[in-house]
C-alpha positions in Angstrom: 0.0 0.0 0.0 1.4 3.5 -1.1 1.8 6.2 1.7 -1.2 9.2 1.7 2.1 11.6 2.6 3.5 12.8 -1.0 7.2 14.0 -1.0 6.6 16.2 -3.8 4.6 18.5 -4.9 2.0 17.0 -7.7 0.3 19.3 -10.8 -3.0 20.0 -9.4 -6.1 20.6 -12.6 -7.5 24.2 -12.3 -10.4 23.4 -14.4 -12.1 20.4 -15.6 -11.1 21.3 -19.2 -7.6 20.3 -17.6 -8.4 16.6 -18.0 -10.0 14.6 -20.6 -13.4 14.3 -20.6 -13.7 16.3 -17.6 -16.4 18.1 -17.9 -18.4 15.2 -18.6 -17.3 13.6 -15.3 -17.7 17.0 -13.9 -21.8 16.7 -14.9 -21.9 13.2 -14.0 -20.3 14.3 -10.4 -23.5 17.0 -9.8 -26.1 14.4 -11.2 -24.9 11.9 -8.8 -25.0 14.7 -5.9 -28.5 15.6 -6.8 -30.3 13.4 -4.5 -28.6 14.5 -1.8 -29.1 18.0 -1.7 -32.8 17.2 -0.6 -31.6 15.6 2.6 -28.3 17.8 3.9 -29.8 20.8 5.2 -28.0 23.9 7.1 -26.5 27.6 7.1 -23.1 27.4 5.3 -21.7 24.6 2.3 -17.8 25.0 1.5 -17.0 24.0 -1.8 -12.8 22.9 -1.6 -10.9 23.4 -4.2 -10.9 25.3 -7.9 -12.7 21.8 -9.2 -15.6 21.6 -6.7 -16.1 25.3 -6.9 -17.4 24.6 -10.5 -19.4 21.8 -9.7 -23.6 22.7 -10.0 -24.8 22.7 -6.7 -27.7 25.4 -7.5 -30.1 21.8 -5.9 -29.0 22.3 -2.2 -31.0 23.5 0.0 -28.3 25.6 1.7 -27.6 29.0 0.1 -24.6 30.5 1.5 -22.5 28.5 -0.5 -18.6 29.6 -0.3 -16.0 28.8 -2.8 -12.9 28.3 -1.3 -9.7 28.3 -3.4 -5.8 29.2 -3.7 -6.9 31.4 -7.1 -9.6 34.3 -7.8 -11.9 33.6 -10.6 -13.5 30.5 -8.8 -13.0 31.4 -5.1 -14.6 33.4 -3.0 -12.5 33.0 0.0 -8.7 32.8 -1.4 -6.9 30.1 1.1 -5.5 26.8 1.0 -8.1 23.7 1.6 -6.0 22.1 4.5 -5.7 25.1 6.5 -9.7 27.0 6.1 -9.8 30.2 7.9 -13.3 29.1 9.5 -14.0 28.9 12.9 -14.4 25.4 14.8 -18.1 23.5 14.1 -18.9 26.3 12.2 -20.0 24.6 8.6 -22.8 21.8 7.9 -21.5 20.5 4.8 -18.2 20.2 2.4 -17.8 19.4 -1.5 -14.2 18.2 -2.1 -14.1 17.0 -5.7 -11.0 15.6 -6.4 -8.9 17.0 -4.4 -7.3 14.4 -2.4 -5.2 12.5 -5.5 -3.7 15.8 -5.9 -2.3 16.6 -1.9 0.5 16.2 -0.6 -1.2 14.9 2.8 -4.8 14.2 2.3 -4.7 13.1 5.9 -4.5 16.5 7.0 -7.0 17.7 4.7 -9.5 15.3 6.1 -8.6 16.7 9.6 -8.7 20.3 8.6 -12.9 19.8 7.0 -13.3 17.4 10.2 -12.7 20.6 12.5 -14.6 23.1 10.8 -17.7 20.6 10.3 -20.4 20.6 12.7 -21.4 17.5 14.1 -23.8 15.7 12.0 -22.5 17.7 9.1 -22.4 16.4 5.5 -18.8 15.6 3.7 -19.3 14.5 -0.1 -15.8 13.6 -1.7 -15.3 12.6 -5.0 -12.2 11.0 -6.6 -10.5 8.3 -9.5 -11.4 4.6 -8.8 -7.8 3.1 -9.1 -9.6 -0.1 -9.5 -11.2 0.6 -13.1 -10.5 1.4 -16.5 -9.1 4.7 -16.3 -7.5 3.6 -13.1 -5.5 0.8 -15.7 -4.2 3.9 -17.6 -1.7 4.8 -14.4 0.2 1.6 -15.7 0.6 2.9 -19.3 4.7 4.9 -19.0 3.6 7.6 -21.6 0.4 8.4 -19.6 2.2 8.9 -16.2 2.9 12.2 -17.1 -0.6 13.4 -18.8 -3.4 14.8 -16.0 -5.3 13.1 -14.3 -2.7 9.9 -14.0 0.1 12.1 -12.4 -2.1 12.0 -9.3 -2.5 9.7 -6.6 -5.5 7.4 -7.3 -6.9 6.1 -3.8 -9.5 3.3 -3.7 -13.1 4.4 -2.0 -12.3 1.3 0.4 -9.2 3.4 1.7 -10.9 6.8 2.0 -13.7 5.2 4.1 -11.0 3.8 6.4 -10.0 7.2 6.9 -13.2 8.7 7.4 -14.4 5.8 10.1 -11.1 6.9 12.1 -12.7 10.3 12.2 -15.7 9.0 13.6 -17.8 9.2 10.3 -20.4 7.2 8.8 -20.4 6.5 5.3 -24.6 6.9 3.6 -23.3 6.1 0.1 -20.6 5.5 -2.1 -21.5 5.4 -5.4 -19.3 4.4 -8.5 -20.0 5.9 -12.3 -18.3 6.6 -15.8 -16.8 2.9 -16.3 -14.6 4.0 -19.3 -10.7 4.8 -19.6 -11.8 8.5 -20.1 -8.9 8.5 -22.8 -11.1 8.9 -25.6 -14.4 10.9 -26.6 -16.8 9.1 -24.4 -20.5 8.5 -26.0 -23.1 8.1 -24.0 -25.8 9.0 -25.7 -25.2 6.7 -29.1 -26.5 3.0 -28.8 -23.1 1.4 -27.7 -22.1 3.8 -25.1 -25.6 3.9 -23.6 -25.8 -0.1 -23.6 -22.5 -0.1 -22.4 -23.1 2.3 -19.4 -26.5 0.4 -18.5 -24.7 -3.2 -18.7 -21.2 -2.0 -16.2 -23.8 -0.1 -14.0 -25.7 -3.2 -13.2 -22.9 -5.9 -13.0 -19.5 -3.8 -13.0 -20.8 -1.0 -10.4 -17.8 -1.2 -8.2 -15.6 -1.0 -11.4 -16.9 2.8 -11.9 -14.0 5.1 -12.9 -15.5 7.7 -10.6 -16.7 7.4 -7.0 -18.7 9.4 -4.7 -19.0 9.2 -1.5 -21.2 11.0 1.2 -20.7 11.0 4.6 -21.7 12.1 8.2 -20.1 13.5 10.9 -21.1 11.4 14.2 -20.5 12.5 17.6 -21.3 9.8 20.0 -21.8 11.5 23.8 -19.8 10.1 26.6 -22.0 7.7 28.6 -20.8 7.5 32.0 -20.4 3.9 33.1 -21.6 3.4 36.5 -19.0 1.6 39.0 -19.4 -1.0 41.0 -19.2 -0.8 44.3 -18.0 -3.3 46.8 -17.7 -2.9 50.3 -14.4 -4.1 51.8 -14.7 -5.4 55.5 -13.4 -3.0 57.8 -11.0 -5.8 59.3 -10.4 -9.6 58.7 -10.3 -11.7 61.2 -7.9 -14.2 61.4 -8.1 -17.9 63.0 -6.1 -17.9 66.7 -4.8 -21.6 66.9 -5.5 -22.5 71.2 -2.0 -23.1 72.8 -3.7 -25.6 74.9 -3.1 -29.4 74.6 0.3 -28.0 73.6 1.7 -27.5 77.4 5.4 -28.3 78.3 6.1 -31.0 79.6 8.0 -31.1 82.9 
């Protein structure tokens, strides 16, 4: 298993245009948020990074909705994403889109959205499936160097681990796009639409792109009540009689 700590610094995308296809995983990323917007409900919604700041979110219920960003034509707050100038508990819910391939330590990333998220606050994270056809493409020399494959893929199985030791629960995790998202992808002709329908029922866990949405949980201390056992205030203890043991003259 690779280390999540990255010794270098790794070319981060500004825009989805950076990648290919990526604004067609970029609309696939919102439709799959879409049905959660309903259910996460609150005051303030971050949206990490230059690529999650272009994500459609206009279906969430929640309309302060701050970008925040290291450039200016996509944030509204301009700050690095693992150290937010937000006060403790003081956000209900986080879009990080990709981010955490592309960070040098997405530990601490994880940390820094833990301690501004209020408990029972929403975290949605989306990422590359290392375990599916454009995962493959890593292995290809020549594509090592081409964005998105200079990242760090991380499989949805690891990121969970993470969240869980944050005290999270994962709702969903959702895998989509099964294609090597090399070439033009069609999903509206017959093949590509077959195609789609076919890996989405039998391949799901092979999707190219994940989702996943969590919840912060804050489980209360429960006292435990002790047990109390009375010690005796003394022990007695057994005097053998000296008599029948006499000296004999």
């Amino acid at each position: 298993m690779k280390p999540a700590l990255a010794f270098k610094d790794p070319q981060v995308p500004v825009k989805w245009e950076d990648m290919p296809n990526g604004v067609l995983v970029a609309d696939a990323i919102s439709a799959s948020m879409q049905p959660w917007w309903p259910r996460i409900f609150g005051y303030h919604l971050l949206k990490l990074g230059t690529l999650s700041a272009q994500l459609d979110t206009t279906g969430s219920m929640i309309n302060h909705q701050v970008n925040v960003c290291h450039s200016h034509p996509f944030g509204d707050v301009l700050a690095e994403i693992d150290d937010l100038p937000f006060q403790q508990h003081s956000v209900d819910a986080c879009v990080l889109a990709h981010s955490l391939e592309f960070a040098l330590d997405p530990h601490h990333i994880l940390r820094e959205i833990d301690r501004v998220l209020i408990p029972n606050g929403h975290l949605l994270i989306s990422g590359f499936n290392p375990i599916s056809l454009a995962g493959l493409n890593r292995y290809i020399p020549f594509r090592r160097q081409v964005m998105p494959w200079q990242g760090r893929f991380f499989t949805p199985m690891r990121i969970k681990d993470w969240l869980h030791l944050l005290g999270y629960e994962v709702l969903s995790d959702e895998r989509f796009l099964h294609s090597s998202l090399v070439n033009p992808l069609d999903q509206k002709g017959w093949l590509g639409r077959n195609w789609q329908n076919f890996a989405s029922s039998y391949l799901s866990i092979f999707g190219s792109v994940f989702l996943i949405v969590a919840k912060k949980r804050v489980h209360p201390l429960t006292p435990i009540r002790p047990k109390w056992q009375l010690r005796p205030s003394f022990n007695p203890v057994k005097v053998t009689s000296m008599q029948g043991h006499s000296r004999q003259p």
